[in-house]
C-alpha positions as CSV (number, residue, x, y, z in Angstrom):
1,X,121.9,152.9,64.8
2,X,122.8,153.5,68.7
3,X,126.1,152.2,67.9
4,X,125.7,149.2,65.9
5,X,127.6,148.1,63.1
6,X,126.8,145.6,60.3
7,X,130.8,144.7,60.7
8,X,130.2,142.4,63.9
9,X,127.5,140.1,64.3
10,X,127.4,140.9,67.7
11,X,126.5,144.8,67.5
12,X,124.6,143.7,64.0
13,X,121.4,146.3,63.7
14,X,118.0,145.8,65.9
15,X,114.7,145.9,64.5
16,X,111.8,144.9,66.1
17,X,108.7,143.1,64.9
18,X,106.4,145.3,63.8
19,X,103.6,143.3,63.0
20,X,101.6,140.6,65.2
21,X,99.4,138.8,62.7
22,X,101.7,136.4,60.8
23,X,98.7,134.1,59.6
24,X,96.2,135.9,58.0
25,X,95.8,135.8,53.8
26,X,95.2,139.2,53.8
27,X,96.2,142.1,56.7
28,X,94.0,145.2,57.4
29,X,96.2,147.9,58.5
30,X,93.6,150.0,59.9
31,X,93.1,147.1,62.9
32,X,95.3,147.5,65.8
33,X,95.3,144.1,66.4
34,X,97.6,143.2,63.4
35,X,100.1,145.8,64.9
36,X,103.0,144.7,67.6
37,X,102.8,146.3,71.0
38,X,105.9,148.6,70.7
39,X,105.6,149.5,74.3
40,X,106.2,146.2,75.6
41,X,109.2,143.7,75.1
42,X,109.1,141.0,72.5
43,X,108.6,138.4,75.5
44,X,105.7,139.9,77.2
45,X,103.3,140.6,74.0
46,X,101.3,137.8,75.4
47,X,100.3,139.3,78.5
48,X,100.2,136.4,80.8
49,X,103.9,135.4,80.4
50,X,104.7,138.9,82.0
51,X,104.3,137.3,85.7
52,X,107.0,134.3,84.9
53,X,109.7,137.1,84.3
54,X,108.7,139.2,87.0
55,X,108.8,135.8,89.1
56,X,112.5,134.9,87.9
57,X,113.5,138.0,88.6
58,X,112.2,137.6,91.9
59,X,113.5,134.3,92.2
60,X,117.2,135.2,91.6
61,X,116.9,138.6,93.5
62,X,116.7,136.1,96.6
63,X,119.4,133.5,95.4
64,X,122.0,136.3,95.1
65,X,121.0,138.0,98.2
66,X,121.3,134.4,100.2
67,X,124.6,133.6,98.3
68,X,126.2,136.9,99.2
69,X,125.3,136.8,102.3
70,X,127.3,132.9,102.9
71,X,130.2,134.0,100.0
72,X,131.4,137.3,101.2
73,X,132.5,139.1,98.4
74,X,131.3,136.9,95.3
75,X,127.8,138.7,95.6
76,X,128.9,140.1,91.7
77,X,125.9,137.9,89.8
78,X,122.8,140.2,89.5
79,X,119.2,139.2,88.8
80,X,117.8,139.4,85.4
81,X,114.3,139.4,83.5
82,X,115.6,137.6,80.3
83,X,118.8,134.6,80.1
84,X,118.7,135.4,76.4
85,X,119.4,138.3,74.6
86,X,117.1,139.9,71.3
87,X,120.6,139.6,69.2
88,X,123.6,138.0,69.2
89,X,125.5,136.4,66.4
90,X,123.6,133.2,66.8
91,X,120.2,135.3,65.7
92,X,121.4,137.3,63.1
93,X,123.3,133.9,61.4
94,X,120.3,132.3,61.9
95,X,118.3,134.8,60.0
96,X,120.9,135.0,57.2
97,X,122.2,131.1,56.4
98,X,121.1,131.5,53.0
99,X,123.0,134.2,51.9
100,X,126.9,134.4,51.5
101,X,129.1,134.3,53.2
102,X,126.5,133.9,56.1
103,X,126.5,130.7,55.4
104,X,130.0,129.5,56.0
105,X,129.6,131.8,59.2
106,X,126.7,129.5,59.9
107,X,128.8,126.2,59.2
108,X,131.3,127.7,61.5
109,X,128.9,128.5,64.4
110,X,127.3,125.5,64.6
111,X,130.6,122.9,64.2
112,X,130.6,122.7,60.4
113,X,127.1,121.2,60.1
114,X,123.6,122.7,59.3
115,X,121.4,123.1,62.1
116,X,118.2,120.7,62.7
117,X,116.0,121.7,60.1
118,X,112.9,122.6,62.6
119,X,115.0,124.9,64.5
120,X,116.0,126.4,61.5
121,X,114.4,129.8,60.5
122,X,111.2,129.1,57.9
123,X,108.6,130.6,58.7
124,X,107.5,133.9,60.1
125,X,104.5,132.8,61.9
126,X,107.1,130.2,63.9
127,X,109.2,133.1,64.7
128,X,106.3,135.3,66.4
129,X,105.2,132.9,67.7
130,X,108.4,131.4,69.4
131,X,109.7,135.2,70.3
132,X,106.7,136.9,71.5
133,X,104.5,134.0,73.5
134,X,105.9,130.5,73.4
135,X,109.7,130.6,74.7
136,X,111.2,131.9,77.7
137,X,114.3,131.9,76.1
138,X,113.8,132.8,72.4
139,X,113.4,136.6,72.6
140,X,114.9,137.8,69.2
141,X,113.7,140.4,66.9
142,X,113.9,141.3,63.5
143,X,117.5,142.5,61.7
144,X,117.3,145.3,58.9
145,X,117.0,142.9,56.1
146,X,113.5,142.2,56.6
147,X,112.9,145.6,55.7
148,X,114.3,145.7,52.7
149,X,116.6,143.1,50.9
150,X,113.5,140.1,50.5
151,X,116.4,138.0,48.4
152,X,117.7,136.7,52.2
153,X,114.5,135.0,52.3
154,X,115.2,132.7,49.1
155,X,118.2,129.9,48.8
156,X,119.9,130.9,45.7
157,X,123.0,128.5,46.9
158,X,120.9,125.2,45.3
């Protein structure tokens, strides 16, 4: 699990998306088009979004190179393609609010109260769609759970 534990949200277990096609009735394996492009980060699936990463990198290659230059010794920020990450506690507590004691974890993240409900997870298609073309910022994948423990999908706590 290249050192990843289920024992801190943080380090919780990676898995990507697999598929692409979230809205179809029925899927036909056989099409590649149904399939995720495993050779390209979650962000840049949609291949037009690729040049706005390149360009932020871009853009804050220059900002730390001219603040270095006029802060001698503070040049320590480097540039970056993402300012998210594909997990973090947040991600993983998101996928899992229905599910004890995930829940209170939940409550606890987000200052005792649930979240707004449309920013809540729901919906698969929502959650492609968010991590793999709409959002700069939303890059998350997929924990371990989607791939075998369906229950997490399902409010038992009614």
């Amino acid at each position: 699990l290249a050192g990843r534990t289920f024992n801190d949200l943080m380090q919780y277990p990676v898995f990507p998306f697999i598929l692409s096609d979230y809205k179809s009735k029925e899927l036909n394996l056989t099409q590649h088009s149904v399939y995720r492009k495993l050779n390209r980060p979650i962000s840049i699936q949609d291949e037009t979004k690729e040049q706005k990463y390149i360009d932020t990198y871009k853009y804050l290659e220059t900002e730390v190179a001219a603040q270095g230059s006029m802060i001698p010794g503070l040049n320590t920020a480097k540039p970056y393609h993402y300012g998210s990450h594909y997990s973090n506690s947040g991600i993983v507590l998101h996928f899992l609010v229905r599910v004890p004691p995930f829940t209170s974890m939940f409550l606890d993240f987000q200052g005792k109260s649930f979240d707004i409900a449309d920013r809540s997870f729901h919906d698969m298609s929502t959650t492609w769609w968010l991590s793999s073309s709409e959002s700069a910022t939303d890059v998350k994948e997929l924990i371990p759970e989607f791939f075998y423990f369906p229950e997490f999908l399902c409010n038992s706590e009614r």
